[in-house]
C-alpha atoms as a printed R data frame, in Angstrom:
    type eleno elety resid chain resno       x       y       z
1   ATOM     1    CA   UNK     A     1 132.007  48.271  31.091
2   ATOM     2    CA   UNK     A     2 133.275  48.545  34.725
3   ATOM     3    CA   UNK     A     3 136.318  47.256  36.004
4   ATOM     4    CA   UNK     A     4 136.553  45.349  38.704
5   ATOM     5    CA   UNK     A     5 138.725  48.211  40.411
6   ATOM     6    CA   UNK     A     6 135.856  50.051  39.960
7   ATOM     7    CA   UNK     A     7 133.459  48.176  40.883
8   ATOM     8    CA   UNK     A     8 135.131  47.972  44.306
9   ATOM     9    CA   UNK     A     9 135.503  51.813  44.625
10  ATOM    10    CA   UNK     A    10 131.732  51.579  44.139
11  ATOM    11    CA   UNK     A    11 131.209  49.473  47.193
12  ATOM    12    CA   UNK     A    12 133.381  51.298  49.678
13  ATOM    13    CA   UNK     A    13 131.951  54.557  51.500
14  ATOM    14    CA   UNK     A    14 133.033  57.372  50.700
15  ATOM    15    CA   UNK     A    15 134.397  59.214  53.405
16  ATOM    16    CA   UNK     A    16 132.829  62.805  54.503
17  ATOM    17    CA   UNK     A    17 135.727  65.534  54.266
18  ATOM    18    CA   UNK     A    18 134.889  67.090  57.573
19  ATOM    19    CA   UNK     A    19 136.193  70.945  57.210
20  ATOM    20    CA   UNK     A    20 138.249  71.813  60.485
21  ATOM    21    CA   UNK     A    21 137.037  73.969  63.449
22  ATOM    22    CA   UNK     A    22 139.390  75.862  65.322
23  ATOM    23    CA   UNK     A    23 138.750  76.864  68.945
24  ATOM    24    CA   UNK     A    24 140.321  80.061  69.559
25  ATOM    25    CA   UNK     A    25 138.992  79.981  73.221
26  ATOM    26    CA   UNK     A    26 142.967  79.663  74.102
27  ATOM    27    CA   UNK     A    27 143.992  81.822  71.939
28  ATOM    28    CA   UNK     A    28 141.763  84.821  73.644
29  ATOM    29    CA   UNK     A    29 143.029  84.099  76.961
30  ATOM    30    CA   UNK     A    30 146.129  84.304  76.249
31  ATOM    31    CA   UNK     A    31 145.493  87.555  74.425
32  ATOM    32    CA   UNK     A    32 143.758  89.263  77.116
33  ATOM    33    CA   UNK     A    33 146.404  87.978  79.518
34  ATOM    34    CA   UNK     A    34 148.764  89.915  77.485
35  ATOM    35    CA   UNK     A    35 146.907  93.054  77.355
36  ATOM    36    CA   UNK     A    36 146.360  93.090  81.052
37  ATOM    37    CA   UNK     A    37 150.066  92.380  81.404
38  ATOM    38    CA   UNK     A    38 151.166  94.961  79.041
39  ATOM    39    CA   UNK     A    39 148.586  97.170  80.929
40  ATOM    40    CA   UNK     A    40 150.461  96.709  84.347
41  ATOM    41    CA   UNK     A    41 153.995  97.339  82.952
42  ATOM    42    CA   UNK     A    42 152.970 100.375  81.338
43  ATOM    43    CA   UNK     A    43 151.327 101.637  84.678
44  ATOM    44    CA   UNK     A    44 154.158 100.441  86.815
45  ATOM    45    CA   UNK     A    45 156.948 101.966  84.285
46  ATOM    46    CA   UNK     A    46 155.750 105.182  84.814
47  ATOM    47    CA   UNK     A    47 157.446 107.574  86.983
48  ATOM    48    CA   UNK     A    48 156.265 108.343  90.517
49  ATOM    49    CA   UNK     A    49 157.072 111.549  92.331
50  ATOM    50    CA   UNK     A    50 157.301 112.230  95.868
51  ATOM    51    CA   UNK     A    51 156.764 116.073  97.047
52  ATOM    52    CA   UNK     A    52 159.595 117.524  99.392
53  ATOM    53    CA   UNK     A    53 159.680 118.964 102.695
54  ATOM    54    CA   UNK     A    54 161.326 121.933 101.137
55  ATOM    55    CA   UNK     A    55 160.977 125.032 103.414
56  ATOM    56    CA   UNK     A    56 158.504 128.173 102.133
57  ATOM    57    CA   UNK     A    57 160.586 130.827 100.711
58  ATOM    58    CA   UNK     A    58 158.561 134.252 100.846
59  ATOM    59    CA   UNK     A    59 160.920 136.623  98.919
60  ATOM    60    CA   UNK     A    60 162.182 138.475 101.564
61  ATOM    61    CA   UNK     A    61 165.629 139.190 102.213
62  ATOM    62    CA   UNK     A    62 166.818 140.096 105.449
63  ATOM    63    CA   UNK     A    63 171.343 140.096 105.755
64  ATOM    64    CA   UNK     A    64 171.304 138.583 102.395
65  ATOM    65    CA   UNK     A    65 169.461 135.477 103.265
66  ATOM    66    CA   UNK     A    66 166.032 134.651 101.455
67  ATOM    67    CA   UNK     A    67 163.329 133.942 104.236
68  ATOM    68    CA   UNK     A    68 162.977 130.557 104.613
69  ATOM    69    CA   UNK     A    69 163.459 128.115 107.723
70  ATOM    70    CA   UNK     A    70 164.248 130.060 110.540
71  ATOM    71    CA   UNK     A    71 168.272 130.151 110.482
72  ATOM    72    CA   UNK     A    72 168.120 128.987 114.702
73  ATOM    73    CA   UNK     A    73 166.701 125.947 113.524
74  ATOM    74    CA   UNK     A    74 169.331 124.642 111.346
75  ATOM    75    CA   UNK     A    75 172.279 122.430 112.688
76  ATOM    76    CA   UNK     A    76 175.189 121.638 110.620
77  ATOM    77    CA   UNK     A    77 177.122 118.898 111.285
78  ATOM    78    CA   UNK     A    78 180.558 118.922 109.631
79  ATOM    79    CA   UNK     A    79 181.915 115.142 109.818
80  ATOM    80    CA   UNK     A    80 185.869 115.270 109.823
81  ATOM    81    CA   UNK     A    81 188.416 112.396 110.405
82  ATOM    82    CA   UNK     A    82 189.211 110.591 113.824
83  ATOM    83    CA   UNK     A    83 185.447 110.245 114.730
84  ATOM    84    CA   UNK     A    84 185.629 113.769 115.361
85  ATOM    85    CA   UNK     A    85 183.034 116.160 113.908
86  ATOM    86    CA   UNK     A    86 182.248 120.149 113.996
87  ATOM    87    CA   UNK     A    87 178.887 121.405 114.804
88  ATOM    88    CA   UNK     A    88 177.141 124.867 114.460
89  ATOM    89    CA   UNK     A    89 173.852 125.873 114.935
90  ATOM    90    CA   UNK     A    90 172.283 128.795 112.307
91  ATOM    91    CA   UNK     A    91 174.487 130.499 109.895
92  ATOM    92    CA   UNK     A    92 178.551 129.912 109.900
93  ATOM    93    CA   UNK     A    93 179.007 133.817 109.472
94  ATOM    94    CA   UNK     A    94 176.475 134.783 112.624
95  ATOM    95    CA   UNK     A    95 176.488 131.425 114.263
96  ATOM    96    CA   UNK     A    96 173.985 130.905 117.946
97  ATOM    97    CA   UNK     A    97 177.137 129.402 119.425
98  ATOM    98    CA   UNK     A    98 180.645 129.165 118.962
99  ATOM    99    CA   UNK     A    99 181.267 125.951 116.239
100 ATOM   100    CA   UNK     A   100 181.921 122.559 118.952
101 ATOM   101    CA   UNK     A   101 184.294 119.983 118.210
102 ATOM   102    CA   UNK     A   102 182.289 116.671 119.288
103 ATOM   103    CA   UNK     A   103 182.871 112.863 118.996
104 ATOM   104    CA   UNK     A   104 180.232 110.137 118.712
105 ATOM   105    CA   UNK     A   105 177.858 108.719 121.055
106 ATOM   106    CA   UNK     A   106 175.659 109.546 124.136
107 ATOM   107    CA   UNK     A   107 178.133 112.093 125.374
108 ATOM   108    CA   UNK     A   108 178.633 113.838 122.478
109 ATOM   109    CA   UNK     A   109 176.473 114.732 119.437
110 ATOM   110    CA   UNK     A   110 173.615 112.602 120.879
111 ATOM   111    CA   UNK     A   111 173.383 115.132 124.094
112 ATOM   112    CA   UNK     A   112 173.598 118.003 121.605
113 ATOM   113    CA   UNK     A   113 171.012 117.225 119.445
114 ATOM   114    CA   UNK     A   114 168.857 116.610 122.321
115 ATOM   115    CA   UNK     A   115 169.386 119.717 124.044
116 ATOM   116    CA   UNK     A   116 169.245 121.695 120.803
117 ATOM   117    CA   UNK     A   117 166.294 120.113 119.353
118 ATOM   118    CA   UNK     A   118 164.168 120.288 122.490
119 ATOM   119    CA   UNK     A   119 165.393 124.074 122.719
120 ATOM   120    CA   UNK     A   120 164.009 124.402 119.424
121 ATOM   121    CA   UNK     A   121 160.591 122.712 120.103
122 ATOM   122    CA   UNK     A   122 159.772 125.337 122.892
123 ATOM   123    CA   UNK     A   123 160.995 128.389 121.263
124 ATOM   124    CA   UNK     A   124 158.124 127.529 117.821
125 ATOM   125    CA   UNK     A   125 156.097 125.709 120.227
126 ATOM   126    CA   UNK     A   126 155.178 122.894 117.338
127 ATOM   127    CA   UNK     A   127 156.916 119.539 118.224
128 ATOM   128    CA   UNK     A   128 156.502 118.634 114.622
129 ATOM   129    CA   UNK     A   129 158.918 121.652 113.208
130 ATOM   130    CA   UNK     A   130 162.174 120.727 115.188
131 ATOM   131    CA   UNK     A   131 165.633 121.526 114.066
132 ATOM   132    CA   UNK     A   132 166.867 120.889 110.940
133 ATOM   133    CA   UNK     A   133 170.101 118.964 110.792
134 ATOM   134    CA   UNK     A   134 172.339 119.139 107.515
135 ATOM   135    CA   UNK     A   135 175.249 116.464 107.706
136 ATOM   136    CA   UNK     A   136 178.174 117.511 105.497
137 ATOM   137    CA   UNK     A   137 181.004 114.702 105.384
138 ATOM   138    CA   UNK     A   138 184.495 115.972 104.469
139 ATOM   139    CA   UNK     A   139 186.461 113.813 101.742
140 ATOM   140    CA   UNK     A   140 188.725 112.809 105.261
141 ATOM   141    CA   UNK     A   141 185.593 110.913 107.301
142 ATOM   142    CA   UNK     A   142 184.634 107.564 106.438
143 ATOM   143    CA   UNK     A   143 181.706 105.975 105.410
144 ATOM   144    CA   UNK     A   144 181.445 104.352 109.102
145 ATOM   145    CA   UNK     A   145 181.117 108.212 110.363
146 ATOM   146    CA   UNK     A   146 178.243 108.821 108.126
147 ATOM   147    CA   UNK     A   147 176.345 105.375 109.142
148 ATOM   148    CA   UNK     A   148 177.180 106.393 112.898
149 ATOM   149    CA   UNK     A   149 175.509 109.741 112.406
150 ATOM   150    CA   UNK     A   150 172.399 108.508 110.433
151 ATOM   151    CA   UNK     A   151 172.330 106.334 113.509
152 ATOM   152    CA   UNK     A   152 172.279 109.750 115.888
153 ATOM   153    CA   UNK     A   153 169.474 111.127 113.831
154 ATOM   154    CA   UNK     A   154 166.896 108.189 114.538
155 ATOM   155    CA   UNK     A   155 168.287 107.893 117.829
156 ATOM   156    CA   UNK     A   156 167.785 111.617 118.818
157 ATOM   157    CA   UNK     A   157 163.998 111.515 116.706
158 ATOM   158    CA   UNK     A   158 165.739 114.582 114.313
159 ATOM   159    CA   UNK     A   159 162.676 114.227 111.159
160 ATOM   160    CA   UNK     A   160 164.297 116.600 109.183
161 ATOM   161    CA   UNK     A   161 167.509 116.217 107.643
162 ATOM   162    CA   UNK     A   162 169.823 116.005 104.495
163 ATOM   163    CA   UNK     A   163 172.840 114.918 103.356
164 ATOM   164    CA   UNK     A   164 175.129 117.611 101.231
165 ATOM   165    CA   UNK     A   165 178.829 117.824  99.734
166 ATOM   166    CA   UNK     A   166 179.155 121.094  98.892
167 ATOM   167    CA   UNK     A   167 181.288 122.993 101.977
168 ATOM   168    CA   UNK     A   168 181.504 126.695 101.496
169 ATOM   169    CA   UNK     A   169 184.998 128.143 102.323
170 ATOM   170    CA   UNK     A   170 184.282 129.358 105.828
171 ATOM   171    CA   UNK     A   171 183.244 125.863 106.278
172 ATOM   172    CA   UNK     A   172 186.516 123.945 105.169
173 ATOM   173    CA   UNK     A   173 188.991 127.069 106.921
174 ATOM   174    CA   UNK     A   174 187.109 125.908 109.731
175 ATOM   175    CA   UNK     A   175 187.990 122.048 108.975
176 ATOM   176    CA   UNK     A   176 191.664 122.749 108.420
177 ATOM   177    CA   UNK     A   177 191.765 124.778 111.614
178 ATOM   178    CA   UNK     A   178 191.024 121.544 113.581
């Protein structure tokens, strides 16, 4: 015999039990945006090198000094306190010229490296191998000193230049003489 509960069940549709699709288009975006973003860091992270302008060194050694830039091309700029700063040209022990005490500006180390730089142009006859300025600021000069001479060196068109710390002891005598 069938109940009447039954007999209603009976009557009603049953209903289909659809089985779930996913769409995993989204999903592979996102995945390959990943990959192509992990790709990038990875390729960006990786250290880039730059090759110096270091001089050739042949192995030669002529007065104890390995050949490398010609010594006449090399200006050293010693920056001291009061504005004041102490040039050479070449080596400190056989220097071109007596060491100059100079100040800042067009009167000064500007006209210097001018002269010296234009001197040094003829005498290799290659304007792109001018002189060779190293800057070497004293614990006494100021940060304003070394800005001012950075300033001098695109002033004056000087490519080739450095930045150093290390004095030698000829080099601060020479300081605490002035």
């Amino acid at each position: 015999m069938i109940d009447e509960k039954d007999f209603n069940n009976l009557n009603k549709p049953r209903s289909k039990k659809l089985h779930p699709k996913i769409d995993l288009t989204a999903m592979i975006s996102i995945s390959f945006l990943l990959i192509i973003f992990f790709m990038v860091t990875i390729e960006l992270s990786k250290p880039k090198s730059m090759s110096l302008g270091l001089p050739n060194t042949c192995g030669e050694i002529t007065c104890g000094i390995s050949c490398g830039p010609r010594p006449d091309r090399v200006i050293t700029i010693l920056l001291d306190d009061n504005d004041e700063m102490i040039t050479y040209q070449g080596l400190l022990e056989v220097p071109e010229e007596k060491p100059k005490t100079l100040v800042y500006g067009k009167d000064g180390i500007r006209n210097q490296l001018l002269k010296l730089n234009k001197i040094i142009i003829e005498q290799i006859g290659d304007r792109e191998r001018g002189a060779i300025v190293i800057i070497k600021p004293s614990k006494q000069s100021n940060f304003g000193n070394l800005v001012s001479i950075l300033d001098e060196m695109a002033i004056t068109n000087i490519q080739t230049y450095a930045i150093v710390n290390d004095f030698t002891p000829e080099e601060n005598n020479l300081l605490a003489i002035n």
